[in-house]
N, C-alpha and C positions, 0 to 999 in steps of 0.2 A: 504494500500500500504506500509505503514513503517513496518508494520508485514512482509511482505514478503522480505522487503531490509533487516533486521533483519536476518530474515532464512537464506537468500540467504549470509550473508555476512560472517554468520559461518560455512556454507556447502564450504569444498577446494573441492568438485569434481565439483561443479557447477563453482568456479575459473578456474580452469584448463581446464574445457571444454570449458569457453566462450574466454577465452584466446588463448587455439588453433583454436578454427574457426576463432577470430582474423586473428589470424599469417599465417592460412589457406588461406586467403585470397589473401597474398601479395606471394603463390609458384609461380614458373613460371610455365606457360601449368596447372595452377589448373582449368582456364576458358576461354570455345572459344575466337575468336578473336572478340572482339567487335566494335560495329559499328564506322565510324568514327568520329559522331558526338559524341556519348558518350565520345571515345579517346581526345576530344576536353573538355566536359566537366569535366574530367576527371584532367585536369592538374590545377584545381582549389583547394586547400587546403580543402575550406568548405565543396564541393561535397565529395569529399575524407572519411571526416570525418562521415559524414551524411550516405555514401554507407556505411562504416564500421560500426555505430551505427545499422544499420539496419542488417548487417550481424550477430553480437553479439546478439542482439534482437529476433532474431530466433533462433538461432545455441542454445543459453540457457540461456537470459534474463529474460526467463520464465515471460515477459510479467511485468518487471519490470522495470520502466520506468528510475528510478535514480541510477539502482543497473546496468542497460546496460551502461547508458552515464557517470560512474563511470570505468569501466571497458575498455569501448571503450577509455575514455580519456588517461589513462592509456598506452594503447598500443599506441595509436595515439603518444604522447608524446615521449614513447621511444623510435620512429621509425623517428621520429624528430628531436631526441636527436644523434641516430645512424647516418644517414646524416650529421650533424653539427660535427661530432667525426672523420666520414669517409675524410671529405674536408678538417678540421685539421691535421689527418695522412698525406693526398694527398702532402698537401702542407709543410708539413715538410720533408717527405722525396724528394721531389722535389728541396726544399733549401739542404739536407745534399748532395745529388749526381750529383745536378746540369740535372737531367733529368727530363724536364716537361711530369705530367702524364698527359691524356686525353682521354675523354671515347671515344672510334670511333663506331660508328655503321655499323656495316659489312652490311647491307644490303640494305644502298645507292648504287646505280649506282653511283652515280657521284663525284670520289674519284680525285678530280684536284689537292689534295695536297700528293701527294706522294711522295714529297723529301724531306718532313720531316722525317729524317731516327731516329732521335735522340727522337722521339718521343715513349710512349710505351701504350701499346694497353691493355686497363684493361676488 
C-alpha cells in the first residue's frame, strides 16, 4: 500500500483528477434531489466528510486508502476554510455599510418578514 501512496503522490494527473471529482461534488444540479432523510443526514460535518472520502475513493483513489483521506482532507479543509473566510467578509462588510446581509431562501412559502427592506438577499 505505501508503494502505491508513493506512485500516486508523484503522479499530478491523479491530483487533479481526485481533486475535481472533489469539487464535483459540491456543483449545484451535479445530483438528483435526494431523499429527505439523507438531507437530514446530511447536515452532519462527519457524514459530509465520509460521503466525500468515498466520492475521491472512486473518482481516482485508485483504491488507496491514505493517499484518498489525504486528499479528501484537503478539500474538506479548504471548503471549511472558505465558509469561515465567506462569514468574515459577510460581517465586515455588514459593519462598513451598516447593511445586514442574510441568506433568504426563495423557496419558502412563508415569507412573514417582509419589511425588512434594509435587508439584502445573497
Amino acid at each position: 500500500m505505501m508503494q502505491k501512496t508513493a506512485e500516486l503522490s508523484k503522479n499530478p494527473l491523479a491530483w487533479k483528477i481526485a481533486i475535481g471529482t472533489a469539487l464535483l461534488a459540491y456543483l449545484p444540479n451535479s445530483f438528483p434531489e435526494a431523499p429527505n432523510w439523507w438531507k437530514d443526514l446530511s447536515n452532519f460535518r462527519l457524514c459530509n466528510f465520509l460521503m466525500l472520502w468515498v466520492v475521491v475513493y472512486q473518482g481516482n483513489g485508485r483504491a488507496d486508502v491514505i493517499w484518498t483521506t489525504v486528499v479528501t482532507a484537503i478539500v474538506y479543509f479548504f471548503l471549511i476554510f472558505t465558509d469561515i473566510l465567506y462569514d468574515l467578509l459577510k460581517q465586515m462588510y455588514s459593519s462598513v455599510t451598516g447593511i445586514q446581509c442574510k441568506i433568504v431562501d426563495d423557496d419558502d412559502d412563508d415569507d412573514d418578514d417582509d419589511d425588512d427592506d434594509d435587508d439584502v438577499k445573497l
